[in-house]
C-alpha positions in Angstrom: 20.9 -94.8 67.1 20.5 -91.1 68.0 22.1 -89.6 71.3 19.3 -88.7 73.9 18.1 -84.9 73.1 19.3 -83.3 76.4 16.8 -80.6 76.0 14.4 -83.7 76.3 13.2 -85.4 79.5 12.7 -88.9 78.3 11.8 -87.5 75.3 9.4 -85.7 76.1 8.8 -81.5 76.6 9.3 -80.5 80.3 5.7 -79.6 81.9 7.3 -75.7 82.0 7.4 -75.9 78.5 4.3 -77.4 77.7 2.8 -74.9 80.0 4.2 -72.5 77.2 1.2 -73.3 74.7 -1.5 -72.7 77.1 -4.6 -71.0 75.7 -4.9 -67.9 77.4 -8.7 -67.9 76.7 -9.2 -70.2 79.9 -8.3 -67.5 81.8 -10.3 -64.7 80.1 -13.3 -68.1 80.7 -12.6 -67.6 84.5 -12.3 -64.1 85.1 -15.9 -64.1 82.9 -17.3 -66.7 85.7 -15.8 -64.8 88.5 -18.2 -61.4 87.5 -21.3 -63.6 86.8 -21.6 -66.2 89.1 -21.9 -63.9 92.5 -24.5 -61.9 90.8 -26.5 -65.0 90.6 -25.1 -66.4 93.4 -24.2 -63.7 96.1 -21.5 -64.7 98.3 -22.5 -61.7 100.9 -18.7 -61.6 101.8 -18.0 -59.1 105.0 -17.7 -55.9 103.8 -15.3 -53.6 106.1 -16.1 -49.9 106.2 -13.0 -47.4 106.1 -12.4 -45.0 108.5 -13.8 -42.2 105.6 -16.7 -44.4 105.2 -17.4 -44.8 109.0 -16.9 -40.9 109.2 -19.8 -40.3 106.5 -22.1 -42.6 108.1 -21.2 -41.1 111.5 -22.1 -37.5 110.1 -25.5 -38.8 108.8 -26.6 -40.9 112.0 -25.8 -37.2 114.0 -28.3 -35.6 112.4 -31.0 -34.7 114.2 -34.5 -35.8 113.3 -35.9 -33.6 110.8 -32.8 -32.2 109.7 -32.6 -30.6 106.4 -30.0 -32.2 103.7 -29.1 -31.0 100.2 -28.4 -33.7 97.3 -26.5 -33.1 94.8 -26.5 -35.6 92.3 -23.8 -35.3 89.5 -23.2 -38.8 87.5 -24.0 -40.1 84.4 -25.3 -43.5 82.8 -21.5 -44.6 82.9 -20.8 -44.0 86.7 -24.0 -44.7 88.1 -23.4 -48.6 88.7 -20.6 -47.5 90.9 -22.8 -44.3 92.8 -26.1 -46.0 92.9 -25.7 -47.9 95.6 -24.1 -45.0 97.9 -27.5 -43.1 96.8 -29.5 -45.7 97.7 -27.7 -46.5 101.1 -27.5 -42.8 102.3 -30.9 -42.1 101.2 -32.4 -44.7 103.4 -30.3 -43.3 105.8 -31.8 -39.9 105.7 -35.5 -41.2 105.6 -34.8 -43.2 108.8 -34.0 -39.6 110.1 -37.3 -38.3 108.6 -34.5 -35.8 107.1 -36.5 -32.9 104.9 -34.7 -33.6 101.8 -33.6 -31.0 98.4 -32.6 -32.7 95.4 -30.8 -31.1 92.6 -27.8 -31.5 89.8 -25.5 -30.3 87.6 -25.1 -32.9 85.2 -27.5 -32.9 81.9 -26.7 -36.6 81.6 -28.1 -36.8 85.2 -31.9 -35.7 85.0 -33.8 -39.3 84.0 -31.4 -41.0 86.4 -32.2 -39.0 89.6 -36.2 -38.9 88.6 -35.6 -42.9 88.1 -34.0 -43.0 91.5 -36.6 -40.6 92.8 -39.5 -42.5 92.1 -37.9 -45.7 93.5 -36.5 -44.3 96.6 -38.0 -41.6 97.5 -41.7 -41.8 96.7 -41.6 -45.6 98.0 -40.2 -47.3 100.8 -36.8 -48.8 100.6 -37.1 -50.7 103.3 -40.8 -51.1 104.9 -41.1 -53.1 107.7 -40.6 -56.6 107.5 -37.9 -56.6 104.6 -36.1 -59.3 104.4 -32.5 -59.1 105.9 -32.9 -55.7 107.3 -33.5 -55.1 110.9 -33.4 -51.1 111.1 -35.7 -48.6 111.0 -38.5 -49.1 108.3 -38.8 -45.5 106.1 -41.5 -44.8 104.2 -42.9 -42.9 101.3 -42.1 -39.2 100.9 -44.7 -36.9 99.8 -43.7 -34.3 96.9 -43.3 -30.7 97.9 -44.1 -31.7 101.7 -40.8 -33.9 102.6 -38.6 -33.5 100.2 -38.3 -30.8 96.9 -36.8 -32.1 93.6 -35.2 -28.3 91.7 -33.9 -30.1 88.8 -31.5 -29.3 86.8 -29.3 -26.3 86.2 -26.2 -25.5 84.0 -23.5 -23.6 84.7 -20.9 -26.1 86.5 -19.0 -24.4 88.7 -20.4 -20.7 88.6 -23.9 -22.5 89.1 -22.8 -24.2 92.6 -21.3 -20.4 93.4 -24.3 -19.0 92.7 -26.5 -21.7 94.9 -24.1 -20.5 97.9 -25.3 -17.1 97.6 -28.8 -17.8 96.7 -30.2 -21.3 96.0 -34.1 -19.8 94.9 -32.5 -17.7 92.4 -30.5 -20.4 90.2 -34.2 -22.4 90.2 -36.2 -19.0 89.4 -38.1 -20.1 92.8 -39.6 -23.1 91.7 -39.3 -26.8 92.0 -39.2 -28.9 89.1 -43.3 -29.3 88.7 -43.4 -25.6 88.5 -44.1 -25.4 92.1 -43.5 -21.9 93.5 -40.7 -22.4 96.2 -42.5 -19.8 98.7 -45.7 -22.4 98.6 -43.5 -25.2 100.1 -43.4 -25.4 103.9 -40.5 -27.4 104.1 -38.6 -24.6 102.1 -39.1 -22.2 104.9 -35.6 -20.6 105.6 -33.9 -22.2 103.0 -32.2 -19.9 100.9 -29.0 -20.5 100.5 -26.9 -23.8 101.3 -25.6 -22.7 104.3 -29.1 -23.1 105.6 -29.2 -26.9 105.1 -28.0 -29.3 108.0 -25.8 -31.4 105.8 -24.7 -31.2 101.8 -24.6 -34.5 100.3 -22.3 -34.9 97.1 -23.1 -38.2 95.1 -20.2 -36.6 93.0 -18.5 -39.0 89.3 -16.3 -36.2 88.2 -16.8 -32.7 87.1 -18.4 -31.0 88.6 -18.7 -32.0 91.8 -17.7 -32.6 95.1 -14.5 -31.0 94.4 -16.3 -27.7 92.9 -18.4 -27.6 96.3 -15.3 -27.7 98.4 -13.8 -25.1 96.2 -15.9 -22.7 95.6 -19.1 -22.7 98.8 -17.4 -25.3 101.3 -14.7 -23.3 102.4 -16.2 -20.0 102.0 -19.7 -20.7 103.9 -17.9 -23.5 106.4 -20.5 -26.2 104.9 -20.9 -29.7 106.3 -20.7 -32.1 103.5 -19.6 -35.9 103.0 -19.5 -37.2 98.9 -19.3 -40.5 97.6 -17.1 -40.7 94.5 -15.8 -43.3 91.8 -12.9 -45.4 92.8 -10.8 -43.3 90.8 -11.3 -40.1 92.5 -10.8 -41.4 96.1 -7.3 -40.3 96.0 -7.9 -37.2 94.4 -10.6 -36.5 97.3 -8.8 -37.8 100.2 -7.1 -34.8 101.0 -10.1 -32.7 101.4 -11.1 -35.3 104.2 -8.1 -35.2 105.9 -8.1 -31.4 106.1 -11.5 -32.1 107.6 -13.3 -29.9 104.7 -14.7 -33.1 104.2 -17.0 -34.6 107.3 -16.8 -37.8 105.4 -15.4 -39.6 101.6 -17.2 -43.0 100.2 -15.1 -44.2 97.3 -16.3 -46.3 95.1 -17.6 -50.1 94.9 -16.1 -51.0 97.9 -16.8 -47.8 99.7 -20.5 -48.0 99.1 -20.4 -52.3 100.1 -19.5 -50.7 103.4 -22.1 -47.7 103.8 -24.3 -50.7 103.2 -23.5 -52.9 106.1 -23.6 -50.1 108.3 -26.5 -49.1 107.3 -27.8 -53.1 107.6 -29.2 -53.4 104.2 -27.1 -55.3 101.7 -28.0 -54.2 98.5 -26.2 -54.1 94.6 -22.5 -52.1 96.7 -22.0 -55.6 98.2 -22.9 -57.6 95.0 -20.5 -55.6 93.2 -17.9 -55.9 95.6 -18.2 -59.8 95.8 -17.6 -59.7 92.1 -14.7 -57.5 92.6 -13.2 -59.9 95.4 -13.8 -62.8 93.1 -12.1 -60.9 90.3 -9.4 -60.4 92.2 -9.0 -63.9 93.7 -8.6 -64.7 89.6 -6.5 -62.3 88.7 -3.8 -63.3 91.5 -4.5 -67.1 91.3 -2.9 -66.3 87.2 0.5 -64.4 88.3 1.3 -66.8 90.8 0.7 -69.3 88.4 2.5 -67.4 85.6 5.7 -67.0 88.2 5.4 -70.7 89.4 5.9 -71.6 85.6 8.5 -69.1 84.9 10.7 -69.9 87.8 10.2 -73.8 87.6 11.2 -73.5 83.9 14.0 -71.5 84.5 15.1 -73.7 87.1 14.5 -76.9 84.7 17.2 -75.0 82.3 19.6 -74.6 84.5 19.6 -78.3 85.6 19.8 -78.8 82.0 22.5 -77.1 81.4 24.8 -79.0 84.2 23.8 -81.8 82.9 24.7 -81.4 79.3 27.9 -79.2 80.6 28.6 -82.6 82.2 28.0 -84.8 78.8 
């Protein structure tokens, strides 16, 4: 009769090293539920606003009413699920403000994104009265031209945004986008450069962007401004915000989940932060699980060992 296999618990593999087979497609199955199910089924978890988040909202609610705001926005197909929601959070924001609004870009990607967003958020309500969930001020439909002027799009990158510093109706030739001669828009009235406006905000995915503004008309025109960025760029930005050339920094998912609740409208920010938070919950539920099988099987083979030291 063969001597007992010491490597062997009764014959059989220890659970460690059974563990050793296990298909790492489960895992890749759960992470895939984790992103799915809380877009079907929102789990509305808390969303806490940063300080730099608190400071942009801060900047927009002391507006006063009426107060004219500049828009620059600067993504592309690939950021926007990650700016959108910002855009849509601040510009509910500003209508509640009945803020007189310029819209422009720099990005050639951008132009049948922002017209897109346009039409749903600007020439219709975001939140009439009576939405569901929402509690703030109802906004309303903004006329063309009367509360708020779309200029399009303009190349250039960085020598553009200089160039809007100096003198905004030049870089558009004095016109809006539907050919609308600037001079025939009351709202335009003393707006010639972007010093004039109230506020500058920078719905910014790279370059340019928020960090061109700073560069080359923040500093030299001392211009208000707050930008929402990708998740990336939040580190790169934060330094502008901290040497207050920044009045506030939104950065990324998370950033824009909490614009949202202060705000009071939850919208796709928090759905994409519950998947995030769910993802996450995953993700650390498989290292701990990795380490609880490395060190338990490392432990088994040291008890294995003494034993057989011992035979």
């Amino acid at each position: 009769m063969a001597p007992p296999d010491p490597n062997r618990d009764g014959g059989k593999p220890h659970w460690t090293e059974r563990m050793q087979s296990f298909d790492r497609r489960w895992i890749f199955l759960a992470m895939a539920f984790a992103v799915v199910l809380p877009l079907f089924f929102p789990l509305n978890l808390p969303a806490k606003p940063d300080s730099m988040t608190k400071a942009a909202f801060n900047t927009v609610e002391a507006l006063p009413e009426g107060a004219r705001v500049f828009v620059s926005m600067d993504f592309d197909p690939a950021s926007t699920p990650e700016i959108e929601p910002f855009y849509r959070a601040v510009m509910l924001h500003l209508k509640r403000k009945d803020a007189r609004v310029v819209i422009a870009t720099t990005w050639y990607q951008a132009p049948p994104l922002v017209e897109r967003l346009i039409r749903e958020t600007v020439d219709q309500a975001i939140a009439p009265a009576g939405t569901e969930g929402y509690s703030g001020r109802p906004d309303r439909p903004y006329r063309a031209n009367v509360d708020y002027v779309y200029l399009g799009f303009r190349d250039g990158k960085g020598i553009t945004i200089a160039a809007m510093g100096s003198d905004l109706r030049k870089v558009f030739d004095g016109r809006a986008n539907d050919g609308t001669p600037l001079d025939q828009i009351p709202m335009m009235n003393g707006i010639k450069r972007l010093e004039d406006f109230d506020l500058l905000v920078l719905v910014s995915a790279g370059f340019p962007g928020a960090k061109e503004y700073i560069q080359f008309v923040g500093e030299r025109y001392k211009l208000r401004m707050i930008t929402a960025v990708t998740a990336v760029s939040t580190t790169d930005m934060s330094p502008y915000y901290q040497t207050g050339q920044l009045a506030g920094l939104v950065g990324g998912m998370a950033g824009s989940a909490g614009y949202e609740y202060l705000v009071g409208k939850k919208g796709s920010g928090t759905a994409g932060a519950d998947v995030l938070n769910v993802g996450n919950v995953v993700v650390i539920l498989a290292i701990v699980f990795g380490n609880v099988i490395f060190f338990a099987g490392r432990m088994h083979r040291r008890r294995r060992g003494v034993r057989g030291g011992r035979a």
